[in-house]
C-alpha positions in Angstrom: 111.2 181.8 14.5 114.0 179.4 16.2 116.9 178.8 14.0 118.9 175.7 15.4 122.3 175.1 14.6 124.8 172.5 15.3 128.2 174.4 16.0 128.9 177.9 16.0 131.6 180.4 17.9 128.8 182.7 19.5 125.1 183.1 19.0 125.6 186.6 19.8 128.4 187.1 17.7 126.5 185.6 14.5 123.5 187.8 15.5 125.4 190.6 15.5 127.3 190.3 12.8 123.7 189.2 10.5 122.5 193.1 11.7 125.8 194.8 10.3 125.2 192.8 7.3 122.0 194.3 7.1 120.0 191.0 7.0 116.3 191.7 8.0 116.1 190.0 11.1 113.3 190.7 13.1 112.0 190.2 16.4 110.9 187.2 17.5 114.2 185.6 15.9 116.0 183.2 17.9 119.7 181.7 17.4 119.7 178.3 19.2 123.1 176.2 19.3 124.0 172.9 20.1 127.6 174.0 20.8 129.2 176.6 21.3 132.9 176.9 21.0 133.3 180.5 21.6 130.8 181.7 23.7 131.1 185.2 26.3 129.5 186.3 29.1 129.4 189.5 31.1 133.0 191.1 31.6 134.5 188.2 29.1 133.7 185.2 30.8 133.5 182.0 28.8 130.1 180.6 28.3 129.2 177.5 29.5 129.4 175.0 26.1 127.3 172.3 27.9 125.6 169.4 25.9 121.8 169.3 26.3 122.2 173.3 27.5 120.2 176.3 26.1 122.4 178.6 24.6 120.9 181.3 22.6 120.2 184.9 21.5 117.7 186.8 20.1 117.6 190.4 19.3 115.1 193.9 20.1 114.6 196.5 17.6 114.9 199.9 19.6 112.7 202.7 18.9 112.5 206.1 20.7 109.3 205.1 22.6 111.3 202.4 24.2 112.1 202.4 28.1 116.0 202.6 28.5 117.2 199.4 26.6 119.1 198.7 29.4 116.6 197.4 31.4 116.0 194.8 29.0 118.4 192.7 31.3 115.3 192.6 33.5 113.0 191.7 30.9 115.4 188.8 29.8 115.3 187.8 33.2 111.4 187.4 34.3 111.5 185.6 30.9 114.0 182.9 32.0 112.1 183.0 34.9 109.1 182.6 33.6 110.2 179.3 31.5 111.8 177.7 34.5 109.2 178.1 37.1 106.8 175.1 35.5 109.5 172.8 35.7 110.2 172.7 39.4 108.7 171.3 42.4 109.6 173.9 44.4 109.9 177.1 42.5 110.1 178.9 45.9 114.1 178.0 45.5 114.1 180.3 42.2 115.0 184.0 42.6 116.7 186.4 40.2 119.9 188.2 40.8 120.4 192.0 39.3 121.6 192.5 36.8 121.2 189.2 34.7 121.7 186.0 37.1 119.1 183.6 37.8 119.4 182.0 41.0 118.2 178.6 42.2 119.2 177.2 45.7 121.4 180.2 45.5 123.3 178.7 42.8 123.5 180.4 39.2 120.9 178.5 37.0 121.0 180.9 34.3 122.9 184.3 32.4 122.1 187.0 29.8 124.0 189.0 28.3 123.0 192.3 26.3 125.1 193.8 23.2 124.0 196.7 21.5 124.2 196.5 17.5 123.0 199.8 15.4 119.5 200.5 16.7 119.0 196.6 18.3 119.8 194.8 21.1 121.0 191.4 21.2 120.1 189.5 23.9 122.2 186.5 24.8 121.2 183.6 27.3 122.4 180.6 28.3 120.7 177.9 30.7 121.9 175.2 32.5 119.5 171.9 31.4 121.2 169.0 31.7 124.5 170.3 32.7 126.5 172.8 35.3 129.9 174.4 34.9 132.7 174.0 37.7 133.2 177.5 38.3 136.1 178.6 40.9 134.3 182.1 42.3 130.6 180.5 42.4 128.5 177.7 43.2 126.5 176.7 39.9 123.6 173.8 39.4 121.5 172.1 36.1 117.8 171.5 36.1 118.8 168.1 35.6 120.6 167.7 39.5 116.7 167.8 40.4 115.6 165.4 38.0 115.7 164.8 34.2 116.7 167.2 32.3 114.2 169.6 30.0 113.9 168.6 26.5 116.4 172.0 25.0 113.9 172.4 22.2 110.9 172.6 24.1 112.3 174.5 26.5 113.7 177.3 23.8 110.1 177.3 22.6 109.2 178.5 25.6 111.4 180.9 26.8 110.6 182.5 23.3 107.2 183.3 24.2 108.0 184.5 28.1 110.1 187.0 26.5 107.8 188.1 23.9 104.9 188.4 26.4 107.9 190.5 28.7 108.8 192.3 25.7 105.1 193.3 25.3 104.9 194.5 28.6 107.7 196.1 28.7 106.5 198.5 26.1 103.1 198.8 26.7 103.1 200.0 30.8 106.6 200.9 30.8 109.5 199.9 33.3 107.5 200.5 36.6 105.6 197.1 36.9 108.5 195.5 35.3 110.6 196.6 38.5 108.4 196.0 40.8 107.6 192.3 39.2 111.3 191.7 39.5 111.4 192.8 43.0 108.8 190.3 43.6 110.9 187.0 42.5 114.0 188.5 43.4 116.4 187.1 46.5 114.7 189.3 49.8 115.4 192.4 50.5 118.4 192.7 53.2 120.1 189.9 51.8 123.9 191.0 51.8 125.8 191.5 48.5 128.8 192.1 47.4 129.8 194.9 44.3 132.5 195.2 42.1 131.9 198.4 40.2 133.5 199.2 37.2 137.1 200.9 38.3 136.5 200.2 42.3 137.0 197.3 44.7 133.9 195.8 46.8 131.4 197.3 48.0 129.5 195.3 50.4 126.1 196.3 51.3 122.1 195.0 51.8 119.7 194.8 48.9 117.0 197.4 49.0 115.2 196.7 46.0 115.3 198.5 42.8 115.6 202.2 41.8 112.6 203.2 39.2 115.6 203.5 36.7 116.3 199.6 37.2 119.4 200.6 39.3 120.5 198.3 42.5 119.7 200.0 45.5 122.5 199.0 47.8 122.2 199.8 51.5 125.6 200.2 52.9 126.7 199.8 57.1 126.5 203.1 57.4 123.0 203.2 56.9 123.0 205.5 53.3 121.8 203.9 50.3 123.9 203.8 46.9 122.6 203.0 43.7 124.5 200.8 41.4 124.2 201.1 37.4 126.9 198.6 36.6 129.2 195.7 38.1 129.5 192.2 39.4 127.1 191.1 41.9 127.3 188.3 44.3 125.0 187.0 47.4 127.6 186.5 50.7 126.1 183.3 50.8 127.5 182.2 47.2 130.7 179.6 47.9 133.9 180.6 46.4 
């Protein structure tokens, strides 16, 4: 079910606060907004309030049988992935970004964000349709700088089932082919990065791929290998 509203403060927030309500939401729920005035993304940022832009959450019911709900980020982000790939000429340009960016051009197409609420997950993401945000630390882009933009409520229908068929996945062979799926539409390995850690300046490094665990594998110059479970990530090739 997609539930399309006109205005709110945050998908995620109204998601969130429906589950501590106790409101039987289950999965397969979507919160789609035509504005947002109050939106967040990772480590507070403002989201994106762009007409013609997806912007919505959805939520995962957790059960012990689960893989780490952490590593829904990856989940949320072959789904994204999924939907986009039909509309471009040249999905080659495409590539995700650990732990929640999707890249095109090297540009930042597309967020998620995950909140945990009781025993779900709410899973925010936002998309950039028809419009890009002028961003001081990154380049950005829209769908819509490579021709028209995606209709948003088609589009919504579709992310909807890519994460249901992820989320299906996900559960039934576990985080391994998840990972290594990632992996495969991910930027190449070596490309240089640069990590800000929770509590600790940059860290620059090459990507190595994935730990089983979902971690970053980080390569660093002096030839050991780090794995990263949290933090800002940026390609050296991103403008700031």
């Amino acid at each position: 079910m997609i539930r399309t509203v006109t205005e709110t403060g945050s998908t995620n927030t109204d998601l969130a606060a429906a589950l501590r309500a106790g409101e039987a939401l289950a999965e397969g729920y979507w919160l789609v907004a035509d504005r947002q005035v109050s939106g967040r993304g990772r480590q507070g940022r403002t989201w994106f309030d762009g007409s013609g832009n997806f912007m919505g959450s959805t939520l995962v019911r957790i059960t012990s049988h689960d893989p780490n709900p952490a590593t829904l980020a990856l989940v949320a982000g072959l789904a994204v992935y999924e939907a986009v790939v039909p509309l471009l000429a040249e999905p080659t340009a495409l590539q995700l970004k650990w732990p929640n960016d999707l890249m095109l051009g090297g540009a930042k197409l597309a967020g998620i964000l995950l909140e945990r609420e009781g025993d779900a997950i709410v899973v925010g993401i936002g998309v950039n349709l028809a419009r890009a945000p002028d961003l001081p630390d990154r380049r950005t882009v829209a769908l819509a700088n490579l021709g028209p933009a995606p209709d948003r409520d088609l589009f919504a229908a579709g992310l909807a089932a890519a994460f249901d068929r992820e989320l299906e996945r996900w559960r039934t062979y576990g985080l391994g082919p998840v990972v290594r799926r990632w992996e495969s539409v991910a930027h190449p390995q070596d490309t240089l990065l640069e990590v800000h850690p929770p509590g600790e300046g940059m860290i620059k490094g090459a990507f190595a791929g994935l730990a089983p665990d979902g971690a970053l594998l980080l390569r660093l110059a002096d030839g050991s290998s780090r794995a990263i479970h949290a933090g800002d990530v940026m390609l050296a090739i991103e403008e700031r």
